[in-house]
N, CA, C and O of each residue as an XYZ file, in Angstrom:
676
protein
N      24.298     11.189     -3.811
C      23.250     10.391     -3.204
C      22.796     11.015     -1.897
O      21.582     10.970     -1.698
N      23.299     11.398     -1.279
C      23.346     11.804     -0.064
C      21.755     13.036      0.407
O      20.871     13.193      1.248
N      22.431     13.732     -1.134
C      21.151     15.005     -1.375
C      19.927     14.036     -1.261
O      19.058     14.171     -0.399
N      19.935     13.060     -2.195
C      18.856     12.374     -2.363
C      17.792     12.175     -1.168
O      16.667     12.602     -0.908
N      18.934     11.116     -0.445
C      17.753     11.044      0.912
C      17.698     11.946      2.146
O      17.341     11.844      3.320
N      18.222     12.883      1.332
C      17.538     14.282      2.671
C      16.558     14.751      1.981
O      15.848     15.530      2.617
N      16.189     14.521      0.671
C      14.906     14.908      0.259
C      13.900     13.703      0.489
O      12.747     13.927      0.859
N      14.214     12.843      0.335
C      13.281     11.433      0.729
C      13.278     10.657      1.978
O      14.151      9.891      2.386
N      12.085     11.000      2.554
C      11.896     10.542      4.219
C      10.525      9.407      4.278
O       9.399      9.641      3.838
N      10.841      8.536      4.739
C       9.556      7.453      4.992
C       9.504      7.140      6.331
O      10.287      6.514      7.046
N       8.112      7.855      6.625
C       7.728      7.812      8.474
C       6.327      7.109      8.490
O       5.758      6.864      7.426
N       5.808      6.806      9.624
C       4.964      6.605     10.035
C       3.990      7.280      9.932
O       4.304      8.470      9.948
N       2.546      7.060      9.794
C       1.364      7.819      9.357
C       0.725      8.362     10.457
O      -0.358      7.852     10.745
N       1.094      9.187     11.078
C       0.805      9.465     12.342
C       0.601     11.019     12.907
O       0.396     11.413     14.055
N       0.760     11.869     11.438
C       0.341     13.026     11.948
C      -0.921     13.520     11.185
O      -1.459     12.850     10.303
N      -1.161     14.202     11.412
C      -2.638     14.945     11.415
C      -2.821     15.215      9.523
O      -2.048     15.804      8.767
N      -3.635     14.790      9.333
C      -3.862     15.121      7.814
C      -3.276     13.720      7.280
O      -3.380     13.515      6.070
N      -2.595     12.620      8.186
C      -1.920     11.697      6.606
C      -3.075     11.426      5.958
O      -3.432     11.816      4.846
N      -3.884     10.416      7.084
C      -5.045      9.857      6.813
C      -6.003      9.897      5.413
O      -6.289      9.089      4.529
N      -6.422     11.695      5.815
C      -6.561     12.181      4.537
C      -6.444     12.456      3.609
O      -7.308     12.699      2.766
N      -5.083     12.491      3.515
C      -4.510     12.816      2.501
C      -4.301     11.469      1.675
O      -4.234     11.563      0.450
N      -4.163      9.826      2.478
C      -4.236      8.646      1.770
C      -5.752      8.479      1.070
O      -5.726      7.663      0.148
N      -7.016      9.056      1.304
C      -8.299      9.124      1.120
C      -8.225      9.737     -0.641
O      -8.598      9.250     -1.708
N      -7.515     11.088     -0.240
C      -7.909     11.924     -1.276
C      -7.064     11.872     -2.541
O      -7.440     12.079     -3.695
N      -5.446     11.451     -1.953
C      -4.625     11.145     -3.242
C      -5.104      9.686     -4.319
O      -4.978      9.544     -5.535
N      -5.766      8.614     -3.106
C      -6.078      8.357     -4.138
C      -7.448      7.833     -4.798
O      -7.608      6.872     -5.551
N      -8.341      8.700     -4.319
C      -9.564      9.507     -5.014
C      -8.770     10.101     -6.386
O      -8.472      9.408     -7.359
N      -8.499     11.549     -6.234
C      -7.687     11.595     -7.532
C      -6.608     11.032     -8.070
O      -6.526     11.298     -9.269
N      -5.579     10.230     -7.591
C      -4.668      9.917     -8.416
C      -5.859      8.486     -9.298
O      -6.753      8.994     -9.975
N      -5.856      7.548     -9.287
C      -6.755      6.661     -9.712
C      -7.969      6.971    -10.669
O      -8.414      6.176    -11.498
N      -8.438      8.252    -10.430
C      -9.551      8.775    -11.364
C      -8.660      9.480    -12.375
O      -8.992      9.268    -13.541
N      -7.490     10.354    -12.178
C      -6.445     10.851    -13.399
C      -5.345      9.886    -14.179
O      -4.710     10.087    -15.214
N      -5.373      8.785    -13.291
C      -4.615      7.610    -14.200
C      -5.286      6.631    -14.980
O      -4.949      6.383    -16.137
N      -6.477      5.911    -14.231
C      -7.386      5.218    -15.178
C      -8.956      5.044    -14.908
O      -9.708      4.075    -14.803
N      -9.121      6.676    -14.836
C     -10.770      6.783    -15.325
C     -11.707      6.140    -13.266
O     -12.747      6.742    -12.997
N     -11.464      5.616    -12.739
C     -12.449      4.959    -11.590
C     -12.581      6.290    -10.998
O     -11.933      7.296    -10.710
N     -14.398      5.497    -10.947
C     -14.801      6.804     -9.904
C     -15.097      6.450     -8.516
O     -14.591      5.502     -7.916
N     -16.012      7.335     -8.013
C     -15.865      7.492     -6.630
C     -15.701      5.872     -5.663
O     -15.039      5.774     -4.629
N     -16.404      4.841     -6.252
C     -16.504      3.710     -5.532
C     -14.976      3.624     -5.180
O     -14.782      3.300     -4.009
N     -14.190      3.775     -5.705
C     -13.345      3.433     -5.002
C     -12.664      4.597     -3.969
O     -12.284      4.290     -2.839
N     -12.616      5.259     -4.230
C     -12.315      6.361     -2.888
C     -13.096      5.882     -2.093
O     -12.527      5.173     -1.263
N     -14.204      5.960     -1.972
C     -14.943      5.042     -0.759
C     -14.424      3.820      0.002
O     -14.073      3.795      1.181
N     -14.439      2.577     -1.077
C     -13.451      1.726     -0.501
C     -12.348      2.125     -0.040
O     -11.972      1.550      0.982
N     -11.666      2.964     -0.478
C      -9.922      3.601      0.674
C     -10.364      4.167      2.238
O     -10.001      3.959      3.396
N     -11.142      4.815      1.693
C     -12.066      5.498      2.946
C     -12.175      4.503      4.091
O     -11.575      4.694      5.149
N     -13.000      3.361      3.862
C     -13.365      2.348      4.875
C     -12.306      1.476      5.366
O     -12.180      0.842      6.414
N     -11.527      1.621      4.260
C     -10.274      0.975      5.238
C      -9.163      1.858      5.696
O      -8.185      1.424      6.305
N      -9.344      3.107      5.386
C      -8.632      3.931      6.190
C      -9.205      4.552      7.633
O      -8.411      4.933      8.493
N     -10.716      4.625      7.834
C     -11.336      4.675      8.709
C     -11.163      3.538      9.798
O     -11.004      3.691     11.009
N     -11.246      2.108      8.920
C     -11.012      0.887     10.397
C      -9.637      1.144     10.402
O      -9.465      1.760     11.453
N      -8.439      1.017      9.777
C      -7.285      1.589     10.343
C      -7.380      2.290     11.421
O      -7.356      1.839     12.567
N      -7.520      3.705     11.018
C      -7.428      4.652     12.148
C      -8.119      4.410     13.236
O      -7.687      4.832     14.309
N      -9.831      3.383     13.154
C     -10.121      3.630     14.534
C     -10.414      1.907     15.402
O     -11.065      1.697     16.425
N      -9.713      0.978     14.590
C      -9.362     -0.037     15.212
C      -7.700     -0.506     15.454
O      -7.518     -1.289     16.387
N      -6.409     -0.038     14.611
C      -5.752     -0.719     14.360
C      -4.861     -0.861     15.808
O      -4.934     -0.012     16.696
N      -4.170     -1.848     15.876
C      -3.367     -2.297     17.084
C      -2.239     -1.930     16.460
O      -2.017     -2.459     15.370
N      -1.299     -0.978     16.982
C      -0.125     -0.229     17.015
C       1.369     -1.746     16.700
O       2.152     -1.874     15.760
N       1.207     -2.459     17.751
C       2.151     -3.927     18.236
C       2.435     -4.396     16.357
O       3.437     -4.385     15.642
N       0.842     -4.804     16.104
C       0.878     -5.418     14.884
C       0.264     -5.112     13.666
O       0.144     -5.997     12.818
N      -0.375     -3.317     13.349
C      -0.159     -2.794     12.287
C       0.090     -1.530     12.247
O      -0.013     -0.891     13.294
N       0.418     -0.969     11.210
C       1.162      0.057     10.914
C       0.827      0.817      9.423
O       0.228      0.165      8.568
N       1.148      1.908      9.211
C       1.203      2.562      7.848
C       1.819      3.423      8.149
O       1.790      4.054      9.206
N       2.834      3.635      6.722
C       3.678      4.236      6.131
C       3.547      5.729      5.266
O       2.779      5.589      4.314
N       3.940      6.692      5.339
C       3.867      7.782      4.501
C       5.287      8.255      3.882
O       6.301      8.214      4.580
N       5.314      8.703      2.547
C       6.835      8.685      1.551
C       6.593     10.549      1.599
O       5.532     11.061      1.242
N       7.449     11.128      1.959
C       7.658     12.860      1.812
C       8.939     12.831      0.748
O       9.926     12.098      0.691
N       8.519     13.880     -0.018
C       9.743     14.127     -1.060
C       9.769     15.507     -0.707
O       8.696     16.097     -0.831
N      10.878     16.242     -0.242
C      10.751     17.615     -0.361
C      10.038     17.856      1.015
O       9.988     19.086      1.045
N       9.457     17.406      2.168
C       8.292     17.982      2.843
C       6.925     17.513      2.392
O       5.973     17.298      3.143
N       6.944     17.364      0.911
C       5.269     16.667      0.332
C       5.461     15.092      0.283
O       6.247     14.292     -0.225
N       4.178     15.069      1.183
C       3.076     13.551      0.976
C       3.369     12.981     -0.344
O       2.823     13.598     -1.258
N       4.176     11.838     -0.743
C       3.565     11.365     -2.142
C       3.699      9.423     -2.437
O       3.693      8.706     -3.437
N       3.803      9.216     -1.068
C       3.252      7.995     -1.572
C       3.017      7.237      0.140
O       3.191      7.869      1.182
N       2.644      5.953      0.071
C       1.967      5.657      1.350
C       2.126      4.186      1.563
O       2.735      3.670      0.625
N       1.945      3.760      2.040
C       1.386      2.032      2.336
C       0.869      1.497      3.522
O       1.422      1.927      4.534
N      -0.119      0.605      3.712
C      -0.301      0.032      5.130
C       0.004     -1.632      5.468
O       0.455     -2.258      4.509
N      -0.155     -2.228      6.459
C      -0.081     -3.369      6.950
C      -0.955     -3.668      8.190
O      -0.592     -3.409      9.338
N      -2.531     -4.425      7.752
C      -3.094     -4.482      8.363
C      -3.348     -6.321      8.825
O      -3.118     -7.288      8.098
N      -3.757     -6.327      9.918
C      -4.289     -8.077     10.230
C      -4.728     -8.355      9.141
O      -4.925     -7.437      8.345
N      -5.034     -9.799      8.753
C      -5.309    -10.688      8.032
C      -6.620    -11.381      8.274
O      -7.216    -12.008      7.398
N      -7.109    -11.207      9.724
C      -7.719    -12.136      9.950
C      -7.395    -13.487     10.770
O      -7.877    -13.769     11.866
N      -6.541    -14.218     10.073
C      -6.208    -15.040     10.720
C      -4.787    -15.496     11.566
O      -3.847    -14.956     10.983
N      -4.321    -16.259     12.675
C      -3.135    -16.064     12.971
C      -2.097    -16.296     11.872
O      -2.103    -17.091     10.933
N      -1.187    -15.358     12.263
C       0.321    -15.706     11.255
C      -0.598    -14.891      9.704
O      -0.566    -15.521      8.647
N      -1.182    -13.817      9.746
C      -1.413    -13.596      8.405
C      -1.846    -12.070      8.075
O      -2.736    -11.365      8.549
N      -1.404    -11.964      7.624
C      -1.182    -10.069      7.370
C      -1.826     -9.499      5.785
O      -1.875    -10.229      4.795
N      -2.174     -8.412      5.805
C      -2.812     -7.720      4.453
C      -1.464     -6.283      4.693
O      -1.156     -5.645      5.700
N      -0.756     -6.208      2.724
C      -0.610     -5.239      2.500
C      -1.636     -4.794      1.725
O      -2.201     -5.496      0.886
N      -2.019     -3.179      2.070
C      -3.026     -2.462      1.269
C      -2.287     -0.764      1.004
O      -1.388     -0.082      1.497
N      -3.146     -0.673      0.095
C      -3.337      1.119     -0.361
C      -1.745      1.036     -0.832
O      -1.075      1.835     -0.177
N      -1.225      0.535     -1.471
C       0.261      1.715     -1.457
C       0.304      2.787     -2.630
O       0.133      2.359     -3.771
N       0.421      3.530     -2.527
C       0.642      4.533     -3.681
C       1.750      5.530     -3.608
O       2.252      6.072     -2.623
N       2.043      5.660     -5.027
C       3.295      7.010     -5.083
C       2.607      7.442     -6.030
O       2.133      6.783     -6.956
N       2.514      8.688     -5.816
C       2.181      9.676     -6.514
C       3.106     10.304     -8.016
O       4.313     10.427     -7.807
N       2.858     10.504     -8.759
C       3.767     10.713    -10.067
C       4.559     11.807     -9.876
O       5.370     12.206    -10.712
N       4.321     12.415     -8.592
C       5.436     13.508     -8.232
C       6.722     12.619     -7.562
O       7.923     12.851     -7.700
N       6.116     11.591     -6.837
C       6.890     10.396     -5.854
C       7.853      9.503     -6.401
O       8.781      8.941     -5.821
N       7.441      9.436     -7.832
C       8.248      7.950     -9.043
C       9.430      8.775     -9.223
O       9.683      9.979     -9.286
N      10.201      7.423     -9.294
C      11.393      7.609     -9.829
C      12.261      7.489     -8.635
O      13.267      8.029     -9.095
N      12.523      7.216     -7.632
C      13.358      7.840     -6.238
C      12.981      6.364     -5.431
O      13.556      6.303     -4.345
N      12.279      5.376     -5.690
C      12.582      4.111     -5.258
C      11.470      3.953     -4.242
O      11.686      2.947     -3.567
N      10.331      4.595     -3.878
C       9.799      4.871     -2.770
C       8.481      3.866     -2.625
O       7.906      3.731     -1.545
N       8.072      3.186     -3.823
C       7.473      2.298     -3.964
C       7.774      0.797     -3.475
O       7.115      0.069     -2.732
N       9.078      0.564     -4.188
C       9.790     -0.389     -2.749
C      10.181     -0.570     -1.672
O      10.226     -1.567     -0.951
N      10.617      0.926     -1.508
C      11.416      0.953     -0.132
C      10.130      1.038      0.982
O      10.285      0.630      2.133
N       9.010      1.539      0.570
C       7.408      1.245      0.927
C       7.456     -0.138      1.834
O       7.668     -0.551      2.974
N       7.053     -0.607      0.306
C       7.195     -2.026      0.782
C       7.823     -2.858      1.548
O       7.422     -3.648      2.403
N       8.951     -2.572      1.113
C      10.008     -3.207      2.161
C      10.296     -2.818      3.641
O      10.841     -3.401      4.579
N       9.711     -1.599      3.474
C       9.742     -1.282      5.668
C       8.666     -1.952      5.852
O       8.621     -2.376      7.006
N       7.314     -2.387      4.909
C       5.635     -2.832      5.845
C       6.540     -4.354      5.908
O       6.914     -4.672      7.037
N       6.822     -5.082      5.020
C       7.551     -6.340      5.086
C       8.405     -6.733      6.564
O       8.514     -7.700      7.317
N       9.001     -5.115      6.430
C      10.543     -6.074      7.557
C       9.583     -5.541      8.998
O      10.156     -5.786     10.060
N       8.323     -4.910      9.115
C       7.249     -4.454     10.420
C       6.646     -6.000     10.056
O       6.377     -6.516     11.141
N       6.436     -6.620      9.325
C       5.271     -7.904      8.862
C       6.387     -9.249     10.020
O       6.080     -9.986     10.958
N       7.747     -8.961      9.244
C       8.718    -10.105     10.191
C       8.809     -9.927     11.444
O       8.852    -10.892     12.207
N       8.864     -8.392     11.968
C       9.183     -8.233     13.549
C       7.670     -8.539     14.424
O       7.518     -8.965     15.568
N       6.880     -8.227     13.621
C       5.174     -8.357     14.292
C       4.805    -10.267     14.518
O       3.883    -10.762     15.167
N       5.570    -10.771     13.962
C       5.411    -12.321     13.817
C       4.887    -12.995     12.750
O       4.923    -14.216     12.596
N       4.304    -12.031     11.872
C       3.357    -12.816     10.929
C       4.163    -13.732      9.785
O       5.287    -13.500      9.340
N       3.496    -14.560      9.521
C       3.942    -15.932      8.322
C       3.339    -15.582      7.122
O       2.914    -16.414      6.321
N       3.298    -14.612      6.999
C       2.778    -14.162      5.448
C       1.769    -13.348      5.354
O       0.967    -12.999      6.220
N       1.903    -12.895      3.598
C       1.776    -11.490      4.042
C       1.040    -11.599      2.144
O       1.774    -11.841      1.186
N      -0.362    -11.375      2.027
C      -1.471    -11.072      0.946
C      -1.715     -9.822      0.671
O      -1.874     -9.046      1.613
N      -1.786     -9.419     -0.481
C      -2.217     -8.444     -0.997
C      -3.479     -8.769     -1.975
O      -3.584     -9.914     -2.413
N      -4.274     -7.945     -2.263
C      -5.023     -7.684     -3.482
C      -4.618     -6.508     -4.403
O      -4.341     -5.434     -3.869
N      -4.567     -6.624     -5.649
C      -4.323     -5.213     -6.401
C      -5.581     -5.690     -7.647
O      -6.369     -6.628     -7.534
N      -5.497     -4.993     -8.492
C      -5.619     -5.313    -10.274
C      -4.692     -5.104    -11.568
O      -4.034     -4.108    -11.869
N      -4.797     -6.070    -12.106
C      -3.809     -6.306    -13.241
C      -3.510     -5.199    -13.981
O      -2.642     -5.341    -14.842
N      -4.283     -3.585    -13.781
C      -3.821     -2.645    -15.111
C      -2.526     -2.033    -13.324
O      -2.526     -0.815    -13.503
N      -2.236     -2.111    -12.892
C      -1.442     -1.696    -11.492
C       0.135     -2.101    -11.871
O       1.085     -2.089    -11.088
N       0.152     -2.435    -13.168
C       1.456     -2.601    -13.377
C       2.814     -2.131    -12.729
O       3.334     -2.839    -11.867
N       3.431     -0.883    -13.152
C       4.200     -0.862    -11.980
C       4.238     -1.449     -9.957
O       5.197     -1.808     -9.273
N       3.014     -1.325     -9.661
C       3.187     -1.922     -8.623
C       3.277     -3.405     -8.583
O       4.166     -4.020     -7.995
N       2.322     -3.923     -9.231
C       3.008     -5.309     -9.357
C       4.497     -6.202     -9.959
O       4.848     -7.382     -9.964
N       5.063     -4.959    -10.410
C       6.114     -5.647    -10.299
C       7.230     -5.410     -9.114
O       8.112     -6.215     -8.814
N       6.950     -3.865     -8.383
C       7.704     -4.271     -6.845
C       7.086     -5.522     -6.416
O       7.891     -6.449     -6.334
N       5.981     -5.777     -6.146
C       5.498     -7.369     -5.342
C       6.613     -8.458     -6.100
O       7.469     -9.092     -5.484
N       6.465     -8.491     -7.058
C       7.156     -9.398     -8.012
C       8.856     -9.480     -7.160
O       9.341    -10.438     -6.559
N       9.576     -7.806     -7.453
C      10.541     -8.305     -7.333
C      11.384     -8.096     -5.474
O      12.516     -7.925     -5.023
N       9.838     -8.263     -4.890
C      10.587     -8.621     -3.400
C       9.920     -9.703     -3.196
O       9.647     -9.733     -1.996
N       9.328    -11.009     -3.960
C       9.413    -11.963     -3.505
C       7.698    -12.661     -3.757
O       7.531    -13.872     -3.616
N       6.535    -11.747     -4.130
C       5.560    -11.880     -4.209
C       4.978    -13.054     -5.359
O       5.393    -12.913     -6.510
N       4.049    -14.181     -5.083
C       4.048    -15.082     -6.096
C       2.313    -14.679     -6.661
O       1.404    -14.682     -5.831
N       2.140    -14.468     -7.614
C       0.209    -14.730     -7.819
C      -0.010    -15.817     -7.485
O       0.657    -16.804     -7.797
N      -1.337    -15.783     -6.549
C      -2.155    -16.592     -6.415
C      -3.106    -17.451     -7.248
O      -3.371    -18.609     -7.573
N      -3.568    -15.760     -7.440
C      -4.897    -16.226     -8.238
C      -5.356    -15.186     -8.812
O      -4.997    -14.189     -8.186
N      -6.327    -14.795    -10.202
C      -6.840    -13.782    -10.373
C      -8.592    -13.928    -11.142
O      -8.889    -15.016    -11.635
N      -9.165    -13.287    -11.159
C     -10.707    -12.921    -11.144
C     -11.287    -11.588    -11.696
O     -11.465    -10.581    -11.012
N     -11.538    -11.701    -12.918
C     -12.441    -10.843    -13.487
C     -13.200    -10.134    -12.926
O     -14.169    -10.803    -12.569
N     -13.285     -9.145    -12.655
C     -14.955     -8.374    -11.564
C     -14.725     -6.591    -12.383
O     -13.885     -6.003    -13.064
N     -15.985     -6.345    -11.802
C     -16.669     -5.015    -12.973
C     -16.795     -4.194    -11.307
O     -17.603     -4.587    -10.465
N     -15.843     -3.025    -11.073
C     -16.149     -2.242    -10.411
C     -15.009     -0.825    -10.411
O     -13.972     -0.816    -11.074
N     -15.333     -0.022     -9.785
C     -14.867      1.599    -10.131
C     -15.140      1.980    -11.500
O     -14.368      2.610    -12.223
N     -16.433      1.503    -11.845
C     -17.015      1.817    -13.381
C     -15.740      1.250    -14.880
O     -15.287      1.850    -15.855
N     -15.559     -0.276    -14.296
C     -14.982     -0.585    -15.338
C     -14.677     -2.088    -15.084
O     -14.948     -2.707    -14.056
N     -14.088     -2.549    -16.159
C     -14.365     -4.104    -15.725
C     -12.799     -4.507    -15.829
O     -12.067     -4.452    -16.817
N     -12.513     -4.926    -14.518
C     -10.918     -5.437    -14.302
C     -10.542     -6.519    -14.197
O     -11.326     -7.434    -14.449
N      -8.857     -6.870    -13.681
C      -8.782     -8.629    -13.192
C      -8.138     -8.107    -11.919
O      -7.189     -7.352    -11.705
N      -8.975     -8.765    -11.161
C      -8.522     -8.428     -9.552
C      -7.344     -9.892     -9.224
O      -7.840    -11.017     -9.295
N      -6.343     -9.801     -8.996
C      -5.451    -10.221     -8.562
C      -5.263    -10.814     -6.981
O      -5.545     -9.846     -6.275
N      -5.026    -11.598     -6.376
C      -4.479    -11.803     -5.189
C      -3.209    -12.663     -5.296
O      -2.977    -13.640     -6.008
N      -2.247    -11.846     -4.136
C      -0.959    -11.937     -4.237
C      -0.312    -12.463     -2.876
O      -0.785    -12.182     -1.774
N       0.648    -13.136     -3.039
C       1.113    -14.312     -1.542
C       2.687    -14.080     -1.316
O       3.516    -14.172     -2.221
N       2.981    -13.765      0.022
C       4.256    -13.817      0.287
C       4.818    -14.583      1.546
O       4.531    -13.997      2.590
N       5.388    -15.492      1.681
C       5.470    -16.261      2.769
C       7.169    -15.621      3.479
O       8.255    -15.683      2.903
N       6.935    -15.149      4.607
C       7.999    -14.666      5.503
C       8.977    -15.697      6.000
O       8.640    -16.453      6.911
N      10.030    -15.758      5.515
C      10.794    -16.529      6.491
C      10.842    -16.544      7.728
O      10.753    -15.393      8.154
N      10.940    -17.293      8.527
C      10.932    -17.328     10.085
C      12.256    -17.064     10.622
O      13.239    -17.604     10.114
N      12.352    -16.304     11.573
C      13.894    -15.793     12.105
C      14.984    -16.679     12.835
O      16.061    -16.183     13.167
């Protein structure tokens, strides 16, 4: 085991190129797994752009997964909007990244940054073909909300929203 996590490091998104590299992996990963085109790289774009040039350090954060030295999976934790309420977005592992746990363990550092930041819960959006990821949400605690049919990245999906209520310390 040991080998293991000297090959697997999860830091903070904070050096030069993550940014981009959350833009572009998944531009292509998403267009080589199920067909969406550019609209959605765009959408990553805009919220990787207000990330980078609004986010408050105190109370959000993103995550980057290195296997080896390589980028291969990511996550963020941005405001909500409202008090006590937080958005996880973007997480991805890359199919070089699967297998090595990095999808949860993702999750679970934006989570235990979601408890120390104060927030009372913590929403996601995904879509229903996102299978593997929805079931990390699933099995750290995530309940569906609600879900909604909508036609976009040139295809017609069920957009999901997902609820996690933080225990208080």
């Amino acid at each position: 085991m040991r080998q293991e996590e000297e090959r697997v490091v999860v830091r903070r998104a904070d050096r030069p190129g993550d940014l981009g590299w959350v833009v572009m992996a998944h531009g292509e990963g998403y267009d080589e797994q199920f067909g969406w085109d550019t609209d959605f790289e765009v959408l990553v774009a805009r919220i990787v752009a207000d990330y980078g040039t609004r986010h408050d350090p105190a109370r959000e954060a993103a995550w980057i997964a290195e296997l080896d030295g390589r980028r291969v999976g990511c996550v963020f934790l941005v405001d909500g909007g409202r008090p006590g309420l937080a958005k996880l977005r973007l997480l991805l592992v890359t199919p070089e990244g699967r297998g090595h746990g990095l999808g949860t363990r993702l999750v679970a550092d934006c989570l235990a940054f979601a408890r120390e930041a104060g927030y009372e819960r913590v929403t996601l959006w995904t879509n229903d073909v996102l299978v593997s990821a929805r079931r990390i949400y699933q099995g750290l605690g995530f309940t569906l909300a609600d879900e909604e049919p909508h036609h976009s990245f040139g295809h017609d999906l069920v957009g999901q929203n997902w609820i996690l209520d933080l225990p208080r310390a």
